[in-house]
C-alpha angles and dihedrals in degrees: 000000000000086000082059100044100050095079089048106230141209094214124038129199125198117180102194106324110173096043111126086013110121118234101271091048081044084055093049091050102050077047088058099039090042088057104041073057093053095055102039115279118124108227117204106202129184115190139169082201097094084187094075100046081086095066094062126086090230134014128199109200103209132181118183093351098309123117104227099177143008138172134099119315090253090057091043094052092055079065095071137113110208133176111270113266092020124097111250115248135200093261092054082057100051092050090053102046092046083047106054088033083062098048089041143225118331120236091248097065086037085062096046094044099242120141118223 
């Protein structure tokens, strides 16, 4: 991350950063990448960690290079199928939108013209 800070960029892309960190070194990178966002720069994350997906402004949620599903984390969320009488995470949302995006779209949405 500091080699692709020292020419000070617009546009920042992180390609898993904090894969292999520990949780307090994970902390200290959403703090980095909080503040660059803070102060203008637009930060492109991808992440397996579905977690921190909530700390971004916008998620696309993508499976074999289709994007299945974008909008803020909050949107994505409502998108979840969790186990009754536990909260819905990220993660549930992401299962169910890979889920439904590989089975297809329904007729429903065909009919309608939406695309999945």
């Amino acid at each position: 991350m500091a080699a692709a800070l020292l020419h000070e960029p617009e546009i920042l892309f992180l390609d898993e950063p904090t894969s292999g960190a520990d949780p307090l070194a994970r902390r200290e990178f959403w703090r980095r990448i909080t503040a660059l966002a803070e102060q203008g720069v637009t930060a492109i994350v991808t992440t397996h960690f579905m977690e921190e997906a909530e700390y971004c402004d916008r998620v696309a949620v993508m499976d074999a290079g289709r994007i299945l599903a974008q909008g803020t984390p909050a949107e994505i969320l409502r998108r979840a199928h969790g186990e009754p009488g536990r909260t819905a995470t990220m993660e549930d949302a992401f299962i169910a939108i890979v889920d439904a995006g590989r089975r297809g779209p329904s007729p429903r949405d065909a009919s309608a013209g939406v695309a999945a």
